[in-house]
N, C-alpha and C positions, 0 to 999 in steps of 0.2 A: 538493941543496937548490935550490930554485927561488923567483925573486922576480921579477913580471910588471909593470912598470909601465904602466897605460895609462889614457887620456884618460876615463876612467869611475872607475878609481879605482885600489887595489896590491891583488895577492891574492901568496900565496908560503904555500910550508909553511914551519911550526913549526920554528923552531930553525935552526943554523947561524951561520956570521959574518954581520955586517953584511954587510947589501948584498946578500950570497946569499942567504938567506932569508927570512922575514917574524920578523925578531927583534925584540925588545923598542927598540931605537935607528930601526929602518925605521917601527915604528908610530908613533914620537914626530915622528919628521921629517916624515914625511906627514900627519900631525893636526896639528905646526902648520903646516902649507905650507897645507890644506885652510882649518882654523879664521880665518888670515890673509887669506886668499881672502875667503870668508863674508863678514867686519866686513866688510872693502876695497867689493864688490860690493852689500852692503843695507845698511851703517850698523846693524845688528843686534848684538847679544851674547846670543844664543840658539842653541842647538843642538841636535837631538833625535838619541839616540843608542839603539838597538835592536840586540838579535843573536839567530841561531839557535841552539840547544843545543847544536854543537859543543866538543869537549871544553876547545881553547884561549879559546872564548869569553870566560870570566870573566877569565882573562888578559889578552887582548886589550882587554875592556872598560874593565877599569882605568886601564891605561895613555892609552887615547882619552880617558876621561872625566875624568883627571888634567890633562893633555897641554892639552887645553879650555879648563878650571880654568884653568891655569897663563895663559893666553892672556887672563882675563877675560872669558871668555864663563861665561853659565850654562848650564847642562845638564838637558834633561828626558831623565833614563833610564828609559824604557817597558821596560825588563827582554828575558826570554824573549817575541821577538816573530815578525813575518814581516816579509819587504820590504816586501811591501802596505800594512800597516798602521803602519810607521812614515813611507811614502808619503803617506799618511791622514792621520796625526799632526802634521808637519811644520807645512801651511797653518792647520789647527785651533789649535797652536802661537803661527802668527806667529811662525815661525822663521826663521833664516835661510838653513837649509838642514839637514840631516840626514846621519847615515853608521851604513849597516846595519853588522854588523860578519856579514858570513857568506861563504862561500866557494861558494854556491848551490850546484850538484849533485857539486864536486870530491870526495873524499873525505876522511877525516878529519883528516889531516895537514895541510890545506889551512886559510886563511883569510884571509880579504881585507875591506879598507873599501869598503866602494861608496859614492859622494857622492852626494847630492841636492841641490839648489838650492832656493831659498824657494818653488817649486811644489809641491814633492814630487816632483819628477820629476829623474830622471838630469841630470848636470851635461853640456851640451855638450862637443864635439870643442872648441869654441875655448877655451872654461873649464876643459876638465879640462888641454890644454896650460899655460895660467896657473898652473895648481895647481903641475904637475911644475916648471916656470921656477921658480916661489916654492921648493920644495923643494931641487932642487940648487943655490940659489945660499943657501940657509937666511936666506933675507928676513922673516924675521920676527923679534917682540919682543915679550918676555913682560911680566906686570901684573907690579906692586906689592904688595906685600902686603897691601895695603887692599882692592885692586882685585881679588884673586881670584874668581873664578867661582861661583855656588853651582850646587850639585846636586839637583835633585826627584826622586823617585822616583814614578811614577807607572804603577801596574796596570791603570788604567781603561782603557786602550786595546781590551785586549778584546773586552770589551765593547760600546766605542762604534766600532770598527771594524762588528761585527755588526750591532748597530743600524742601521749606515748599508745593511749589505746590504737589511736586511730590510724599511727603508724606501722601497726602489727603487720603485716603479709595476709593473716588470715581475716581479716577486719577488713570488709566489704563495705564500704558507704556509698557506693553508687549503686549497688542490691536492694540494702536497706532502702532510701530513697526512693527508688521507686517502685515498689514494695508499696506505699504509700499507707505506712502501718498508722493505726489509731492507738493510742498507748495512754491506762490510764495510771499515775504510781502512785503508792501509798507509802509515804516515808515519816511517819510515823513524828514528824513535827522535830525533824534532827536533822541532821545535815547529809543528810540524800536529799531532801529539801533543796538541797544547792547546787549540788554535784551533779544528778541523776536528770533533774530537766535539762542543765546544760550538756550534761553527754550527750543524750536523746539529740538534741539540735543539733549538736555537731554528727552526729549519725545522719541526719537527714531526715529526721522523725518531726513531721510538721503539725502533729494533730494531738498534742501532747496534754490529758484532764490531769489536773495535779488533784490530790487528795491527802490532806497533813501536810503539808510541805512547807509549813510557814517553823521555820528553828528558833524553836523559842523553850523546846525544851520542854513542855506541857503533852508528854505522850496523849493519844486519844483512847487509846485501850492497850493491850498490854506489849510492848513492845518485840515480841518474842517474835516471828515470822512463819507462824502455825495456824491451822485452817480457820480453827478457832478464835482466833486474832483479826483475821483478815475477811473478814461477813461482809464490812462494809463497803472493802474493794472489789468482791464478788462483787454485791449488786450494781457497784459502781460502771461496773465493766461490761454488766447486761444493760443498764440502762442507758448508759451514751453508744452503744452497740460497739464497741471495739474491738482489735481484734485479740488483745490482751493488758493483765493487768501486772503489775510489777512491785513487787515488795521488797524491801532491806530495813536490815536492822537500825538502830541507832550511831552505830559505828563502820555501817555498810559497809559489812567483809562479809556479809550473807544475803543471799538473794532468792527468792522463792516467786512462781509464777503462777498468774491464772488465766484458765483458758474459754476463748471469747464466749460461752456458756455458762460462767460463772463457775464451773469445778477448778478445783485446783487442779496443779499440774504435778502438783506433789513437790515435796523439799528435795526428797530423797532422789526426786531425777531430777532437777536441775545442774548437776554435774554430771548425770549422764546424758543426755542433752549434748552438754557442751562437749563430753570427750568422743560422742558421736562423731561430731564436726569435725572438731581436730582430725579426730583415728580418720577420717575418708581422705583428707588430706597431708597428713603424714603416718609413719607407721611407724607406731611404739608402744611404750609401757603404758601401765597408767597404776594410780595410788589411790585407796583411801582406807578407812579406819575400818578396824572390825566389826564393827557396830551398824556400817552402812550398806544399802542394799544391794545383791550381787547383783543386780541385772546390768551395774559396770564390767563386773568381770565377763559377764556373759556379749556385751558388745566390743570388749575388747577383744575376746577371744575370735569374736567372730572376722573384726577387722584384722586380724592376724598378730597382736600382738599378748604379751601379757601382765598379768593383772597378777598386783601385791596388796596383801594387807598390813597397814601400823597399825601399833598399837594407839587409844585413841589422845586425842592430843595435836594439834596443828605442829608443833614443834615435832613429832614424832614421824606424821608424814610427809612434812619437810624433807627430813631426813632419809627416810624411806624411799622418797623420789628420787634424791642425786643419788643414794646410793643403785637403784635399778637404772637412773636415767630415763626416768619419767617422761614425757612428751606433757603431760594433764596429769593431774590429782585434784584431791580437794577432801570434804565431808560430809554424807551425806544430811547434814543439816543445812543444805545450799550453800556453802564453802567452796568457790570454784578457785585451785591454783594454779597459776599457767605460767610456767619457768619460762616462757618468751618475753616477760616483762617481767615477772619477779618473783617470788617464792612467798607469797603468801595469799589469804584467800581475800579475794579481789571483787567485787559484784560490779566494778566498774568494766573490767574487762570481758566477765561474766554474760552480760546485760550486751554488748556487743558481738563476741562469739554466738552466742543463741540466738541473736538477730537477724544475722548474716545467712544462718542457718535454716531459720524460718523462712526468711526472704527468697534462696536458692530452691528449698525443702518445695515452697508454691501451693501449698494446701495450710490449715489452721490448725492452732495450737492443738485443739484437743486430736487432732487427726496425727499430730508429731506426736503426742504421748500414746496413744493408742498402739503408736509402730515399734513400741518397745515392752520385753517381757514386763509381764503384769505382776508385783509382787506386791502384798502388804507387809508391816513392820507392825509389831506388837512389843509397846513399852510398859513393862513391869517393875516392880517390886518387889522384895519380899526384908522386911523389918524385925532383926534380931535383937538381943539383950549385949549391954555394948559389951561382956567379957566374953561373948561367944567367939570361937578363933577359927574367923572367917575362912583362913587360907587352907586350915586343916579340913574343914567343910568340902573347900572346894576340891580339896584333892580324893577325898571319897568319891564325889561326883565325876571326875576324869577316870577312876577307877572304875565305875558303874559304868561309864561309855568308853572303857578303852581300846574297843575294836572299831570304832568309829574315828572318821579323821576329825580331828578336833589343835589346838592351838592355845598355849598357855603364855604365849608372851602380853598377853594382856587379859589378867581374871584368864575365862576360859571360854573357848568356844567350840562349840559341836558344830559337826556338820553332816546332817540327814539328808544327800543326793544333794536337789537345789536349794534344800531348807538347811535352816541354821537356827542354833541360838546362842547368845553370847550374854555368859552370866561376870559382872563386876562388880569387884567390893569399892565403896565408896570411903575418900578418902578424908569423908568429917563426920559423916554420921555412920552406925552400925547396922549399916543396908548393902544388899545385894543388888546389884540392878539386874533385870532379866528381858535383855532384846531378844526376839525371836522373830522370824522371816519365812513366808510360806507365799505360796499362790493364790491364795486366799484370806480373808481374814480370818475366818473359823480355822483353818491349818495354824496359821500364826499362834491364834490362843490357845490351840489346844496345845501345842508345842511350849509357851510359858506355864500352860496349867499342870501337863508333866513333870516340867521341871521343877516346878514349885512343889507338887507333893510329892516329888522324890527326898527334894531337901527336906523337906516336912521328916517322911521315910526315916530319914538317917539323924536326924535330930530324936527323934523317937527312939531307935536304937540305941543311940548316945544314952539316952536318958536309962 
């Protein structure tokens, strides 16, 4: 059993003792470590509380929304939702903050509280430390019996999450429409299931195969939104001949596409895709994490504007974005963020920006991925002995490429002309991770396998 504590929020599987798991006493103690937070920080007694169709959900939900209760706050539960939209929810609310209750792409045994703040957006590294502080030291104090919490139940979210897509400026539904796209999705038997056919219709999308869509919680394979994952929506997409297929996660903040030939269209550009779109229609910055592929900087640079890197983390390029003033961000793990509706990553807005775009664009998906530099991504490893001290490692290696432009606000990254690679230490296990980025595949690896036995190299020296 596994129980994750971190500065965003708890995820652990189902069951086991305290402590080990995410059992029924770990969700009460971090709901009220969370809900005490909240009051303390906005003066508030509101809380919006949403989950994905996982099968412990209803479980889980209980107990948060009880937990709440008990604390004196009240509770709006928007039911079977997505991240996004209880993101949405939250400020619409005037709440104090919000907690998804999903385990985003883990698998089913998995489930976790994510926190929001009265933005709707992710709780800070210095906020969610507060939480944990309140939690282990069990700082808090429940209502009176007068004072208990009440509960709303409210389904409209929906809906007026979609509304909000559809009233975007950039958000074309008489394009889409007739367009007259064929569209098959794979949601993975979670609540894109819900969400995602009903976007689609409100887009104008009349020829809609569903694939998983039934939320019940029973993944079909492994929820992750990687090519490997997604076999089945390939063939799905050749065989009803469409002109695309559509993926998200469990908690549909990621979105990944295929193209009406059964290839994917890659994770890695479906945010650039969409800040394509945007960048032709407005001009400005754009965001995304170190780790993700440049061929955004490369289209923003070309649309005229420029391109920053965060460190990785959605909270980090949140932040990144108001501070450049972002137009688009995201991550290149199909994370599309689009500060015109709200500051986190969205596949509901996502899913309509790149629709509008294809619809206008007038040729096929794979002809849209074609019109963009061609770069592969190469995801590595390399597993040391836990008393090796990672950071001192890594600053050898910044020494070994100090004439090269390189960046240490997260691990470190190099940067070889349009190639990169960006080495991270991980923060549960005694691993280094080693992304690297070429025009090819063979460049990518050869560029990890460098790095790797450089490290080797200087481990060897050590010795």
């Amino acid at each position: 059993m596994t129980l994750i504590k971190s500065i965003s929020g708890i995820r652990g599987t189902i069951g086991g003792a305290a402590g080990d798991g995410l059992t029924p006493l770990d969700i009460v103690k971090f709901t009220s470590a969370y809900g005490s937070w909240a009051i303390k920080k906005t003066g508030k007694k509101k809380v919006v509380v949403g989950r994905d169709a996982r099968i412990s959900g209803s479980m889980v939900n209980s107990l948060v929304v009880g937990t709440l209760q008990g604390l004196g706050i009240d509770v709006v539960d928007i039911g079977l939702s997505t991240t996004p939209t209880v993101e949405v929810a939250v400020p619409d609310e005037q709440a104090a903050g919000g907690i998804i209750l999903t385990a985003s792409h883990n698998p089913k045994q998995w489930n976790a509280l994510k926190l929001l703040n009265d933005k709707g957006e992710f709780i800070s590294d210095a906020e969610g430390q507060e939480v944990l502080s309140i939690a282990e030291s069990s700082d808090f104090k429940y209502a009176d019996v007068n004072d208990l919490g009440k509960v709303t139940l409210d389904d409209s979210y929906l809906q007026k999450h979609i509304e909000k897509v559809l009233a975007l400026p950039l958000v074309d539904v008489a394009a889409i429409a007739k367009a007259n796209f064929s569209v098959v999705v794979d949601c993975v038997n979670s609540t894109g299931g819900i969400f995602i056919p009903a976007l689609l219709e409100a887009l104008g999308v009349k020829t809609v195969h569903k694939l998983f869509c039934e939320p019940d919680g029973n993944f079909p394979h492994n929820p992750e939104p990687l090519p490997e994952n997604l076999i089945a929506l390939s063939q799905e997409v050749v065989k009803k001949k469409a002109h695309l297929g559509i993926a998200v996660d469990p908690d549909v903040d990621r979105l990944a596409f295929v193209c009406e030939d059964g290839n994917m269209f890659g994770e890695e550009y479906t945010l650039v895709a969409v800040a394509d779109y945007v960048l032709k229609n407005i001009k400005g910055n754009t965001v995304s994490n170190l780790s993700s592929t440049r061929a955004l900087r490369d289209v923003t640079e070309k649309a005229g504007g420029e391109y920053h890197a965060a460190a990785v983390g959605e909270v980090n390029v949140v932040n990144k974005m108001k501070e450049v003033n972002a137009v688009i961000g995201g991550e290149g793990n199909g994370g599309v963020i689009y500060p015109e509706l709200h500051y986190g990553r969205d596949a509901l807005v996502g899913i309509a920006l790149f629709l509008t775009h294809l619809a206008k664009y007038g040729k096929s998906v794979s002809s849209l991925r074609s019109s963009y530099p061609g770069y592969f991504i190469s995801k590595n490893k390399i597993t040391l002995t836990p008393e090796m001290d990672i950071d001192a490692l890594l600053l050898k290696v910044e020494e070994k490429y100090k004439n090269h432009p390189h960046t240490t606000i997260d691990g470190l990254k190099i940067e070889f002309d349009k190639e990169w690679v960006h080495l991270r230490r991980s923060n549960t296990e005694p691993i280094i991770r080693i992304y690297s980025e070429g025009n090819s595949e063979t460049i990518a690896d050869n560029i990890a396998n460098k790095m790797i036995a450089d490290i080797k190299d200087i481990l060897h020296l050590k010795d």
